[in-house]
Structure formats: structure tokens, C-alpha cells
mmCIF entry with sequence, helices, sheets and N, C-alpha, C, O atoms, coordinates in Angstrom:
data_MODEL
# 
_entry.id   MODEL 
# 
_entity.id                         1 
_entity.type                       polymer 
_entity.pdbx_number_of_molecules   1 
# 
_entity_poly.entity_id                      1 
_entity_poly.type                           'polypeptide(L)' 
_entity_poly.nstd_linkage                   no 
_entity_poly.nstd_monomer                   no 
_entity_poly.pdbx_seq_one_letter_code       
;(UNK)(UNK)(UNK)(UNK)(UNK)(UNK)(UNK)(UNK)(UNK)(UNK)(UNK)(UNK)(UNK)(UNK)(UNK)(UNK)
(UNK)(UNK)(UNK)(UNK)(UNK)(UNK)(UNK)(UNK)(UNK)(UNK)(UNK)(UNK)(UNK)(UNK)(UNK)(UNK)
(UNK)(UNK)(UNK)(UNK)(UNK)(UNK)(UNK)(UNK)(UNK)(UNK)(UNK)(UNK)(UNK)(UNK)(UNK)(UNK)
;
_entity_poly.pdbx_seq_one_letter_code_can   XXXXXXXXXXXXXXXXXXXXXXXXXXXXXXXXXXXXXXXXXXXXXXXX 
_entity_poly.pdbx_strand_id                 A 
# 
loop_
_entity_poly_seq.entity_id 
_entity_poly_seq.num 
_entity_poly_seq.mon_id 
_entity_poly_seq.hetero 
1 1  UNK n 
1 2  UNK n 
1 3  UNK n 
1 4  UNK n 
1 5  UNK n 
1 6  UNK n 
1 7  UNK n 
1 8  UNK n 
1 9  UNK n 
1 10 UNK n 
1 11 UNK n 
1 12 UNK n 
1 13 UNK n 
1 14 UNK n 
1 15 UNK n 
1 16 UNK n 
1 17 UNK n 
1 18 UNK n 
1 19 UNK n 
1 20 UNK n 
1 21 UNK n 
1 22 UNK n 
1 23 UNK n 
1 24 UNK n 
1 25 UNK n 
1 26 UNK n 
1 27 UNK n 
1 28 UNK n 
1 29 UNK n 
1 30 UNK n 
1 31 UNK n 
1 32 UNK n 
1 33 UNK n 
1 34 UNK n 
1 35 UNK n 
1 36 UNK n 
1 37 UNK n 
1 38 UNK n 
1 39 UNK n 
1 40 UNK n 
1 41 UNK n 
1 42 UNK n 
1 43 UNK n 
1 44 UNK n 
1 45 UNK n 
1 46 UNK n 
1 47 UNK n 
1 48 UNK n 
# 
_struct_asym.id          A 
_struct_asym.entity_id   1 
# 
loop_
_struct_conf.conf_type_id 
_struct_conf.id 
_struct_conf.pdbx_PDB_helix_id 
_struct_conf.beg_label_comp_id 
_struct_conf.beg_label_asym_id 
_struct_conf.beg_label_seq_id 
_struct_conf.pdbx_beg_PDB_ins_code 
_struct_conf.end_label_comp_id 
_struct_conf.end_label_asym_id 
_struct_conf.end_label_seq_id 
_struct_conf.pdbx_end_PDB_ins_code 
_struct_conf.beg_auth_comp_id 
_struct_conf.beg_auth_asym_id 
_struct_conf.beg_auth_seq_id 
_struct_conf.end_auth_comp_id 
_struct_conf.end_auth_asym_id 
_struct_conf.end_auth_seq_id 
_struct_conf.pdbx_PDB_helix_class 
_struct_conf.details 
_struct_conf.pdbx_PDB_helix_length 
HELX_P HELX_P1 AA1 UNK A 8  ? UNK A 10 ? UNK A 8  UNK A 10 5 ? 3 
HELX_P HELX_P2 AA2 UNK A 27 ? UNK A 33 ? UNK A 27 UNK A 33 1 ? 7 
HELX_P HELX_P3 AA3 UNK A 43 ? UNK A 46 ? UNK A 43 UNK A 46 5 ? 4 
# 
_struct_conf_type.id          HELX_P 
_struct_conf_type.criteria    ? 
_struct_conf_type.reference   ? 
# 
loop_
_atom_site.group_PDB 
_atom_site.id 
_atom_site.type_symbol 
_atom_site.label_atom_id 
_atom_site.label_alt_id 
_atom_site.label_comp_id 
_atom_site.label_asym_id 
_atom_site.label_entity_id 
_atom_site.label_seq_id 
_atom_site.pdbx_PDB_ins_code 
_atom_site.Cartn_x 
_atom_site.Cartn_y 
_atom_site.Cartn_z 
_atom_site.occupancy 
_atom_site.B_iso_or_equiv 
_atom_site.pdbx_formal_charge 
_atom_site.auth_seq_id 
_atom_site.auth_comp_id 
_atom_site.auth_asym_id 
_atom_site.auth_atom_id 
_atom_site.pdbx_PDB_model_num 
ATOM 1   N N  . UNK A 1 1  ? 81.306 -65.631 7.239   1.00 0.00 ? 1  UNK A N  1 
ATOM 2   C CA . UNK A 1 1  ? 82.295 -64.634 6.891   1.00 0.00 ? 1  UNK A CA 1 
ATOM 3   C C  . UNK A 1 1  ? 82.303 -63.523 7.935   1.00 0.00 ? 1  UNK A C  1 
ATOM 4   O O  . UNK A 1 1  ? 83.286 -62.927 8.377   1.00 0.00 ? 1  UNK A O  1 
ATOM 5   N N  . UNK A 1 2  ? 80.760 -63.327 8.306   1.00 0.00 ? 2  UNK A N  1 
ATOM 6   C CA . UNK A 1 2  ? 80.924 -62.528 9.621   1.00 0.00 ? 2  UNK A CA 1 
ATOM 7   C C  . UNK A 1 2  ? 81.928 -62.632 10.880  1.00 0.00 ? 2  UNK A C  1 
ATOM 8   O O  . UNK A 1 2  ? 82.611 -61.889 11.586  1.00 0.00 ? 2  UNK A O  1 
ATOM 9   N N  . UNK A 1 3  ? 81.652 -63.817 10.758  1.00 0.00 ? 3  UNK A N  1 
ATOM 10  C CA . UNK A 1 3  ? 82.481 -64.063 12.528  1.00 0.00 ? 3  UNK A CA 1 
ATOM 11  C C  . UNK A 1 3  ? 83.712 -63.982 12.111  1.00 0.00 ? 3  UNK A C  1 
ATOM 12  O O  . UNK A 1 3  ? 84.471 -63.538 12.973  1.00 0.00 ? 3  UNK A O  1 
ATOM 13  N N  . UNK A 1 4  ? 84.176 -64.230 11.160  1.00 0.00 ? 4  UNK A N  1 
ATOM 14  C CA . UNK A 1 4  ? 85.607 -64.570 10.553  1.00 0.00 ? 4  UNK A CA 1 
ATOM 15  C C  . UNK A 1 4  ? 86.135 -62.654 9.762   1.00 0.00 ? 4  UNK A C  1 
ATOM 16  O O  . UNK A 1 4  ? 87.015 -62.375 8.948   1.00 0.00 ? 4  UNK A O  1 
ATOM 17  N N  . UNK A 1 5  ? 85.392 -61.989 10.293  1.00 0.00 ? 5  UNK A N  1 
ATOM 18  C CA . UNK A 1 5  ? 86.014 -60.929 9.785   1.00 0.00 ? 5  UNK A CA 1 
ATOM 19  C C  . UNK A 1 5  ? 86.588 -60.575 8.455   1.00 0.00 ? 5  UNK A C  1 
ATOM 20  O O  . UNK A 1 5  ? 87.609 -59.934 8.202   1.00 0.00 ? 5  UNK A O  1 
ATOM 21  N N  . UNK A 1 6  ? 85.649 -61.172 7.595   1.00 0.00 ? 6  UNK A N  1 
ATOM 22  C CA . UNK A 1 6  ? 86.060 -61.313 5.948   1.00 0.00 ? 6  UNK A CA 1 
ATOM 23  C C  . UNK A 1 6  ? 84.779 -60.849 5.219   1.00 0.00 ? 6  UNK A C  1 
ATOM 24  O O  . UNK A 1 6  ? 83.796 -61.583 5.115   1.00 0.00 ? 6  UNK A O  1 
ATOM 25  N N  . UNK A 1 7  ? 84.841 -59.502 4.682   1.00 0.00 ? 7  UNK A N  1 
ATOM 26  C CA . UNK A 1 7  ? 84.550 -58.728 3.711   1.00 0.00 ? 7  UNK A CA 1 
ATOM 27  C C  . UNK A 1 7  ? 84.234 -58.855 2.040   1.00 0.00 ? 7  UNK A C  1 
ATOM 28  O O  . UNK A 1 7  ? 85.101 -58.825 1.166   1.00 0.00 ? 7  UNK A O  1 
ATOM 29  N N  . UNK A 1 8  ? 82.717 -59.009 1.817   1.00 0.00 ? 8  UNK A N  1 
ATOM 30  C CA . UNK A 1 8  ? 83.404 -59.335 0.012   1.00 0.00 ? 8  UNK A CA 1 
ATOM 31  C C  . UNK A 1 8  ? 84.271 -58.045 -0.512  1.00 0.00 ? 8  UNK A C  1 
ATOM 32  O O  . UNK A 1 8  ? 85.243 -58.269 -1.232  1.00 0.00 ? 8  UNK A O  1 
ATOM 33  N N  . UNK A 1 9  ? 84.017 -57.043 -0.249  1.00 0.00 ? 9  UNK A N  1 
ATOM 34  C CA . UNK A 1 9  ? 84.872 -55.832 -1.212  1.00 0.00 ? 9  UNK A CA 1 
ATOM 35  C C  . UNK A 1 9  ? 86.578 -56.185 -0.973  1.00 0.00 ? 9  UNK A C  1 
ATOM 36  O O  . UNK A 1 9  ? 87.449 -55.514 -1.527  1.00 0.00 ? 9  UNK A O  1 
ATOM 37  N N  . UNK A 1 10 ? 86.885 -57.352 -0.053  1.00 0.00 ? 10 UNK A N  1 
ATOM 38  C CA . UNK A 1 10 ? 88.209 -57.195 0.113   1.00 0.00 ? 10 UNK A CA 1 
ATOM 39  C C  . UNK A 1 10 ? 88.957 -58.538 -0.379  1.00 0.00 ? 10 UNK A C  1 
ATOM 40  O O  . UNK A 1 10 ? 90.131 -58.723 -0.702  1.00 0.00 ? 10 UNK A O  1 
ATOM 41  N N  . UNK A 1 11 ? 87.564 -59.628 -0.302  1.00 0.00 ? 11 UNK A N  1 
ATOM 42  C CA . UNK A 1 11 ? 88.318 -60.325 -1.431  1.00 0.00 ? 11 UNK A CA 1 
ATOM 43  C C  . UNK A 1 11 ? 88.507 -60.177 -3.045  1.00 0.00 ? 11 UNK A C  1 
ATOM 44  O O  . UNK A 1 11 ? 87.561 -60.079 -3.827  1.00 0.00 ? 11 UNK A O  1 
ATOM 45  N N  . UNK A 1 12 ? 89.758 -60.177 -3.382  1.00 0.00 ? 12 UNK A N  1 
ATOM 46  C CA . UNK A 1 12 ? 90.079 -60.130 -4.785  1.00 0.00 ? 12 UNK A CA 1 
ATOM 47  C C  . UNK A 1 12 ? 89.689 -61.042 -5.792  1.00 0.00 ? 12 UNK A C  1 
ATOM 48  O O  . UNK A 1 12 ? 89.222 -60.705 -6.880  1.00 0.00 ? 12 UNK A O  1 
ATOM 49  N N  . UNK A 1 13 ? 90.029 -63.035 -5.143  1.00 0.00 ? 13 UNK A N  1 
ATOM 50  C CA . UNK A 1 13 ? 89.953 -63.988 -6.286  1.00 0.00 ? 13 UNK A CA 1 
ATOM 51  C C  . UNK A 1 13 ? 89.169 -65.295 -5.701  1.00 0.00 ? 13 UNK A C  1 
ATOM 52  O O  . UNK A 1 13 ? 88.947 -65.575 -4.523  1.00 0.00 ? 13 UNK A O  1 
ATOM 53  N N  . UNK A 1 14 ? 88.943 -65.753 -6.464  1.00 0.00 ? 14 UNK A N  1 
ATOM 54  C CA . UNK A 1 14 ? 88.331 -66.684 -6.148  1.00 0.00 ? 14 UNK A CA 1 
ATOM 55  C C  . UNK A 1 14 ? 88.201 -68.107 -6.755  1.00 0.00 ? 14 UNK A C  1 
ATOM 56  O O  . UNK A 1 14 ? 87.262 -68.334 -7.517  1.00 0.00 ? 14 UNK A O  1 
ATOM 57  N N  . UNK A 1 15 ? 89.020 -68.987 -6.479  1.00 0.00 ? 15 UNK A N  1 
ATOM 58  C CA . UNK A 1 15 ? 89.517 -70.157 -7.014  1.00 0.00 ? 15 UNK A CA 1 
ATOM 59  C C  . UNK A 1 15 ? 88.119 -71.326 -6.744  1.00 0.00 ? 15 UNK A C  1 
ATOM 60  O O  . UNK A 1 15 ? 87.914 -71.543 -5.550  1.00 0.00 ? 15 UNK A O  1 
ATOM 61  N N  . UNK A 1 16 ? 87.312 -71.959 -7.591  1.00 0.00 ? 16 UNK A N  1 
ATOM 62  C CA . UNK A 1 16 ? 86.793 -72.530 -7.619  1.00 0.00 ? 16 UNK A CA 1 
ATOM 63  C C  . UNK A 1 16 ? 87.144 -73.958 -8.225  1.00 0.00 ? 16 UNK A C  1 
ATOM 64  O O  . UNK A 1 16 ? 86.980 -73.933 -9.445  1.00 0.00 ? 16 UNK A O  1 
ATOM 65  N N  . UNK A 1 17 ? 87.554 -75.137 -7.781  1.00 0.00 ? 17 UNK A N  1 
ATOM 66  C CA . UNK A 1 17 ? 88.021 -76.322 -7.774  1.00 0.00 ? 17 UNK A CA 1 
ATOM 67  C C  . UNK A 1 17 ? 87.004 -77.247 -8.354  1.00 0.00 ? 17 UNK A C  1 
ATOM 68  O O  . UNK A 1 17 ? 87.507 -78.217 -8.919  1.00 0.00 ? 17 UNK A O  1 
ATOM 69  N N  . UNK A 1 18 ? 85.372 -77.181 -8.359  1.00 0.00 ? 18 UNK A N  1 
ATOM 70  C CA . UNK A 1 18 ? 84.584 -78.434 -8.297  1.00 0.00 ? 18 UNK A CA 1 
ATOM 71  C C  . UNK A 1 18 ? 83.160 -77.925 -8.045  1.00 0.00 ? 18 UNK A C  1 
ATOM 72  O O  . UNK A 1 18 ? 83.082 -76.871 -7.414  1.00 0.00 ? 18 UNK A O  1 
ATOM 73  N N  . UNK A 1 19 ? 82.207 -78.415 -8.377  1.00 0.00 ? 19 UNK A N  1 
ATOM 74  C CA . UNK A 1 19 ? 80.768 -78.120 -7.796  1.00 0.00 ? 19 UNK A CA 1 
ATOM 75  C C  . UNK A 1 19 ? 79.905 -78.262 -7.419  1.00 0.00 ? 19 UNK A C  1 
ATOM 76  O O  . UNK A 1 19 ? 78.778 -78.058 -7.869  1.00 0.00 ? 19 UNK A O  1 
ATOM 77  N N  . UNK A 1 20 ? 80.473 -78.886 -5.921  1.00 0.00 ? 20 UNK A N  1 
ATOM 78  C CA . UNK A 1 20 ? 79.824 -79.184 -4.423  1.00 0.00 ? 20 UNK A CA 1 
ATOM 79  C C  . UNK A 1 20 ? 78.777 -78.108 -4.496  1.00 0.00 ? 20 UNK A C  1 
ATOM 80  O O  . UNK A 1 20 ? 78.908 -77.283 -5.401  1.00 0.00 ? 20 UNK A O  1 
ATOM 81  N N  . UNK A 1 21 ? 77.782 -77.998 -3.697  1.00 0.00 ? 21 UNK A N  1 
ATOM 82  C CA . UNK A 1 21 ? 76.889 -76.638 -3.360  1.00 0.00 ? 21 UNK A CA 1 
ATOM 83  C C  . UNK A 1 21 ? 77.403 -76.079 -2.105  1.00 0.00 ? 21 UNK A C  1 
ATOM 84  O O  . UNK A 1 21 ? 77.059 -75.078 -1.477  1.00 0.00 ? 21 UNK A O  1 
ATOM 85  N N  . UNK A 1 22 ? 78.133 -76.790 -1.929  1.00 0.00 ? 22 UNK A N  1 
ATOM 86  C CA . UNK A 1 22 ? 79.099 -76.611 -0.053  1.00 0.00 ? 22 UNK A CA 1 
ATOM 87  C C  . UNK A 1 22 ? 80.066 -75.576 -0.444  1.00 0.00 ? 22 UNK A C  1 
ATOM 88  O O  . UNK A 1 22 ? 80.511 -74.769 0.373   1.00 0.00 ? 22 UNK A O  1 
ATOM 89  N N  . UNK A 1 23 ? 80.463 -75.592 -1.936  1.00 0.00 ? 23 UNK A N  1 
ATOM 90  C CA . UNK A 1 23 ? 81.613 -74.902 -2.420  1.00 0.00 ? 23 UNK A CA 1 
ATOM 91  C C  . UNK A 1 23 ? 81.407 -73.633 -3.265  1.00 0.00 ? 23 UNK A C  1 
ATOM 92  O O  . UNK A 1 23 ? 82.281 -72.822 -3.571  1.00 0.00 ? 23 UNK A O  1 
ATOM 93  N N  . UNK A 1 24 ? 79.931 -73.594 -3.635  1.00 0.00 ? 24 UNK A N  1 
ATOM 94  C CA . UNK A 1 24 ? 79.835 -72.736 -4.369  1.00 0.00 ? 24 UNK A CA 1 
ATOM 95  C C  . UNK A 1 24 ? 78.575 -72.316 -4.116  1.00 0.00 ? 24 UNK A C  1 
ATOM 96  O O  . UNK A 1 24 ? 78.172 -71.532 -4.976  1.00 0.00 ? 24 UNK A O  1 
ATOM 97  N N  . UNK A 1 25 ? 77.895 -72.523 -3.350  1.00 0.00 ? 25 UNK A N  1 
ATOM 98  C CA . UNK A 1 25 ? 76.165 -72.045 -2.609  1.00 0.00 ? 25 UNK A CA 1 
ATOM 99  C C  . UNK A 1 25 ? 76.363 -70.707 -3.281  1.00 0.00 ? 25 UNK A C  1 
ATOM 100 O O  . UNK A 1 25 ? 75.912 -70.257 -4.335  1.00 0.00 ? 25 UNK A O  1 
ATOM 101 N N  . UNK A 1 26 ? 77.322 -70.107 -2.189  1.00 0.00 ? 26 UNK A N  1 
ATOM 102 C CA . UNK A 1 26 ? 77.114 -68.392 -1.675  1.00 0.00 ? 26 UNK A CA 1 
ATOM 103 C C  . UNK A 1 26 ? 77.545 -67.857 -2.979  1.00 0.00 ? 26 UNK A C  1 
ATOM 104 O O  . UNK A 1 26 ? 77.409 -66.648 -3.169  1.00 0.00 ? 26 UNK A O  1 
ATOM 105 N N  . UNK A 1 27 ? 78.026 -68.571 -3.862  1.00 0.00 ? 27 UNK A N  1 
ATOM 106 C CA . UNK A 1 27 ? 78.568 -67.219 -5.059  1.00 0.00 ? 27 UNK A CA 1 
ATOM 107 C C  . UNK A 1 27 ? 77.707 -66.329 -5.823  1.00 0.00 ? 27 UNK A C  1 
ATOM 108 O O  . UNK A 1 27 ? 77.820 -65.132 -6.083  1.00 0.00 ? 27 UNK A O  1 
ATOM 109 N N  . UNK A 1 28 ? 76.984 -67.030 -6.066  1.00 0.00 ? 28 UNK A N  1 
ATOM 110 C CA . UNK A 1 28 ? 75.870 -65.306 -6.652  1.00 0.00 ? 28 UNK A CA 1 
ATOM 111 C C  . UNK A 1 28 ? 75.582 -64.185 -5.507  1.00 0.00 ? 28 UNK A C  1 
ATOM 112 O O  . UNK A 1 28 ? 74.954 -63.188 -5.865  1.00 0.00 ? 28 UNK A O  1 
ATOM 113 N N  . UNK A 1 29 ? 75.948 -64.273 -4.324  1.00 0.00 ? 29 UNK A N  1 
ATOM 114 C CA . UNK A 1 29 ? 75.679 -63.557 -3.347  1.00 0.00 ? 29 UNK A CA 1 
ATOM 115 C C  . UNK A 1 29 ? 77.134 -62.491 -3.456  1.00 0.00 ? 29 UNK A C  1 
ATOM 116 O O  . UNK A 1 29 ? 77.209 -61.298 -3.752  1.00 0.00 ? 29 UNK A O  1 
ATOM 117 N N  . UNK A 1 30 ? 78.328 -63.607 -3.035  1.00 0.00 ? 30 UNK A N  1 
ATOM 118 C CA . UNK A 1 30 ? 79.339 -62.912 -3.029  1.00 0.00 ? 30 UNK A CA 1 
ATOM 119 C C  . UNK A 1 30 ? 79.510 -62.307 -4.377  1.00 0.00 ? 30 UNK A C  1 
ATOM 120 O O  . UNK A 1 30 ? 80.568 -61.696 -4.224  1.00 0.00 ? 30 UNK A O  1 
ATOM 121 N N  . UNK A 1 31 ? 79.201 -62.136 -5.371  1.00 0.00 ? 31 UNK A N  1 
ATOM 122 C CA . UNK A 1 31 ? 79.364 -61.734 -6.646  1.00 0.00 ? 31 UNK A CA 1 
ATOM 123 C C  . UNK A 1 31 ? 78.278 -60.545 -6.656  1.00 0.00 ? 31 UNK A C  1 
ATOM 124 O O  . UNK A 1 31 ? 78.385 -59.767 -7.604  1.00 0.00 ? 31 UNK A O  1 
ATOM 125 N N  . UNK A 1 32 ? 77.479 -60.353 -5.939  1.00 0.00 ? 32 UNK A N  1 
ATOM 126 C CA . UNK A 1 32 ? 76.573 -59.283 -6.255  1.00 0.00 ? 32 UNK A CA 1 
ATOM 127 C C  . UNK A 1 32 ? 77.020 -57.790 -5.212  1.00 0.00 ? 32 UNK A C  1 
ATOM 128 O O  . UNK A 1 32 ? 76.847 -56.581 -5.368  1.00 0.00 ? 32 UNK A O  1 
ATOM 129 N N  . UNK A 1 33 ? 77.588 -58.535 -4.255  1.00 0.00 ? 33 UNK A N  1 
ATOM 130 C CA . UNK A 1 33 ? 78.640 -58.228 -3.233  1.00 0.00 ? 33 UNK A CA 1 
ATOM 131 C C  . UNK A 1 33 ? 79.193 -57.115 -3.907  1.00 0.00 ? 33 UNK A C  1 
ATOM 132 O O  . UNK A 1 33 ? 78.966 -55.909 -4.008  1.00 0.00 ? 33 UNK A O  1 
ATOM 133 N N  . UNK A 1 34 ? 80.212 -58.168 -4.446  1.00 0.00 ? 34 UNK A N  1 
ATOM 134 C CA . UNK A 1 34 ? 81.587 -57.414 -5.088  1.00 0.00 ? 34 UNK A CA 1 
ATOM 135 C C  . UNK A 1 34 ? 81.869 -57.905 -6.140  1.00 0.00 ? 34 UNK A C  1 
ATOM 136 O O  . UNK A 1 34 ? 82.782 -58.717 -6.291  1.00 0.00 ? 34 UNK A O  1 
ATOM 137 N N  . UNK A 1 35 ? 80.779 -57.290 -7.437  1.00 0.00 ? 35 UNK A N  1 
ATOM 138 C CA . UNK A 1 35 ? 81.313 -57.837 -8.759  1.00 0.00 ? 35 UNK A CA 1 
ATOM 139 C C  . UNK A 1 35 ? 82.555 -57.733 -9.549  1.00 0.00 ? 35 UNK A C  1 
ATOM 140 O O  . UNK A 1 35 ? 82.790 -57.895 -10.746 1.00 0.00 ? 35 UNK A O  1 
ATOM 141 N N  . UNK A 1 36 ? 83.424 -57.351 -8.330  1.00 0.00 ? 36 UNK A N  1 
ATOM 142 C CA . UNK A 1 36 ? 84.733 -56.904 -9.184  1.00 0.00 ? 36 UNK A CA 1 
ATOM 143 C C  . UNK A 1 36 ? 85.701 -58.110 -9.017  1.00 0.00 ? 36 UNK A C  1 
ATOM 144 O O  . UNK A 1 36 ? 86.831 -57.917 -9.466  1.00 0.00 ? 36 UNK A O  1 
ATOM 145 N N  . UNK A 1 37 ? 85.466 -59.263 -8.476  1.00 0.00 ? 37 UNK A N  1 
ATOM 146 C CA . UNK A 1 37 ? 86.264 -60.155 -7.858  1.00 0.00 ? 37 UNK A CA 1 
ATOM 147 C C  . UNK A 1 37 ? 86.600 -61.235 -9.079  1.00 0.00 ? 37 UNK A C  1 
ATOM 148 O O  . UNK A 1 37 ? 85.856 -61.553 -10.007 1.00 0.00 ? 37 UNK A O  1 
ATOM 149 N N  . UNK A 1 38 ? 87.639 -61.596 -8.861  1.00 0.00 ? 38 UNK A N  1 
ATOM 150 C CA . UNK A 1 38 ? 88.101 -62.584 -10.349 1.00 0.00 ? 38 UNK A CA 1 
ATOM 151 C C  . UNK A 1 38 ? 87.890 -63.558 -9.756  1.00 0.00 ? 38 UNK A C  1 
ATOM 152 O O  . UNK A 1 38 ? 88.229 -63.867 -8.614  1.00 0.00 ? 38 UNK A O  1 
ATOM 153 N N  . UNK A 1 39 ? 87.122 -64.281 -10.757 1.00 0.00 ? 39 UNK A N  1 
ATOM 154 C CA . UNK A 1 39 ? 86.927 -65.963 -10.393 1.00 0.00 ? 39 UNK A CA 1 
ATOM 155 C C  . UNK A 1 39 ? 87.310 -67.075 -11.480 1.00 0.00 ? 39 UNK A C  1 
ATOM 156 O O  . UNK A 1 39 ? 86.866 -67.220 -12.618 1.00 0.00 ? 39 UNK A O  1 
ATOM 157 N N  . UNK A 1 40 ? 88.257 -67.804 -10.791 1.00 0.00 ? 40 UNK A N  1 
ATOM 158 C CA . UNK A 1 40 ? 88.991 -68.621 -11.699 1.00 0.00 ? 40 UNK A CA 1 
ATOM 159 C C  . UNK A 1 40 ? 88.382 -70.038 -11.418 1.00 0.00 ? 40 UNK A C  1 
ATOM 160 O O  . UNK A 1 40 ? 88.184 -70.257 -10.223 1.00 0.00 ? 40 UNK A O  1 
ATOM 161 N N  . UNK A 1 41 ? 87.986 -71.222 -12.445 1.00 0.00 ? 41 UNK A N  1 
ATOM 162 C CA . UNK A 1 41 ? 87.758 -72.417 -12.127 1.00 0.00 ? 41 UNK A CA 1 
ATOM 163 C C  . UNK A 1 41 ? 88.965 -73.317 -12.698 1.00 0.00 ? 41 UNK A C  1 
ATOM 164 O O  . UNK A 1 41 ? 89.639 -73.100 -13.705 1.00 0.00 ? 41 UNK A O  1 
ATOM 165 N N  . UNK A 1 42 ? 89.056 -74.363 -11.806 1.00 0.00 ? 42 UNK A N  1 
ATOM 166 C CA . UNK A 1 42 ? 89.674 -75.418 -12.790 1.00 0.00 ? 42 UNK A CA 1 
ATOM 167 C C  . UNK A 1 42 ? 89.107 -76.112 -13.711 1.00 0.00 ? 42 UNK A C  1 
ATOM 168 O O  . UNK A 1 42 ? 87.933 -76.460 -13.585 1.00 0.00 ? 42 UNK A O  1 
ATOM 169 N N  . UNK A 1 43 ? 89.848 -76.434 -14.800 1.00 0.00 ? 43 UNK A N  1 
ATOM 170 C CA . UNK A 1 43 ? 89.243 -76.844 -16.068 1.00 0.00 ? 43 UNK A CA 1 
ATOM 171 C C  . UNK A 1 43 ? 88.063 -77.930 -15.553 1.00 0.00 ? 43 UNK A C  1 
ATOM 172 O O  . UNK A 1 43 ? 86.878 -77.760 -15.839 1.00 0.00 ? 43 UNK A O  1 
ATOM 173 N N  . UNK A 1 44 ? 88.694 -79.423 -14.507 1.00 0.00 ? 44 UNK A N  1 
ATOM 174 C CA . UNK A 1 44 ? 87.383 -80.469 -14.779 1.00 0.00 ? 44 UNK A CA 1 
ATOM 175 C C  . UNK A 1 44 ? 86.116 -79.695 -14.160 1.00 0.00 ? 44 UNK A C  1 
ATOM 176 O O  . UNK A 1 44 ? 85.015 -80.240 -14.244 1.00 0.00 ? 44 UNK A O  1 
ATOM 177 N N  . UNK A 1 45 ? 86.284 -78.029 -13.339 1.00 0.00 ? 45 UNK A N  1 
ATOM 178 C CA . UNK A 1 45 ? 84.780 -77.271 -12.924 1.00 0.00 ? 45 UNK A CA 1 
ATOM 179 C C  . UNK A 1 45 ? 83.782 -77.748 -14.147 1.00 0.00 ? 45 UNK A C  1 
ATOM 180 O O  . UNK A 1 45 ? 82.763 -78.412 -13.957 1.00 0.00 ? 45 UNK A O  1 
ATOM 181 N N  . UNK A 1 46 ? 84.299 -77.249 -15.572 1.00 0.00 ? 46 UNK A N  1 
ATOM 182 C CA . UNK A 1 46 ? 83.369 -77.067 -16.743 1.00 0.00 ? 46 UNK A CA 1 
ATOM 183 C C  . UNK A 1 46 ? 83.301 -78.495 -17.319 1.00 0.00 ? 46 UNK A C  1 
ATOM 184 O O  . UNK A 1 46 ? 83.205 -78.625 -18.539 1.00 0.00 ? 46 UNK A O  1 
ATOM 185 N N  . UNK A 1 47 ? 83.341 -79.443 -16.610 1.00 0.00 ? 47 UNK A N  1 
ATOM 186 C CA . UNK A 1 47 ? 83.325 -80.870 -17.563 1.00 0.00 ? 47 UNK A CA 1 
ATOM 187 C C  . UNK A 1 47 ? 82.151 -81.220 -16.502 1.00 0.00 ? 47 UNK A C  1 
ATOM 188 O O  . UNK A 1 47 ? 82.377 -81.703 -15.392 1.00 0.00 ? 47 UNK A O  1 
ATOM 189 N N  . UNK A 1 48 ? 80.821 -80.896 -17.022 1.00 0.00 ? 48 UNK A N  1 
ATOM 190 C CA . UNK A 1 48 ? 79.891 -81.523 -16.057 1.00 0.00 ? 48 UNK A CA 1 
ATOM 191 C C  . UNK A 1 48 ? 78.619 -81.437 -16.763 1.00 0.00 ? 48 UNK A C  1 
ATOM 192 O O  . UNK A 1 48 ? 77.594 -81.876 -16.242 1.00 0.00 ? 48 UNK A O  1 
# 
């Protein structure tokens, strides 16, 4: 996110599709970040 010039306080949402660890490693990080960020899953996220 560094090199890429991307900020947690500036992301807003966060669409989570599936639960690779490729896809979702960093989220307790980014969430401690910026606990203000909405995170949405798709429904089959919770079928596991």
C-alpha cells in the first residue's frame, strides 16, 4: 500500500468476495488502522 500511495484513513469500503489469506491476511491490520471503514462480504464469504 506503501508504494502504491494508499492510506487506510482514506479508504472508506471494503468488499470482501471469499477467504483466500491472499485476500484477507492484512484485515485486522487495516481495521485497527482505520476502524471506521465499512466492510461488506458476499453472502457465499459466510458459508464456510
Amino acid at each position: 500500500m506503501k508504494k502504491l500511495n494508499i492510506y487506510p484513513n482514506d479508504i472508506k469500503r471494503l468488499v470482501l468476495s471469499h477467504q483466500h489469506w491472499d485476500h484477507i491476511g492484512g484485515l485486522p491490520e487495516i481495521l485497527q488502522a482505520n476502524p471506521e471503514i465499512k466492510v461488506y462480504v458476499l453472502r457465499p464469504f459466510l458459508k464456510t
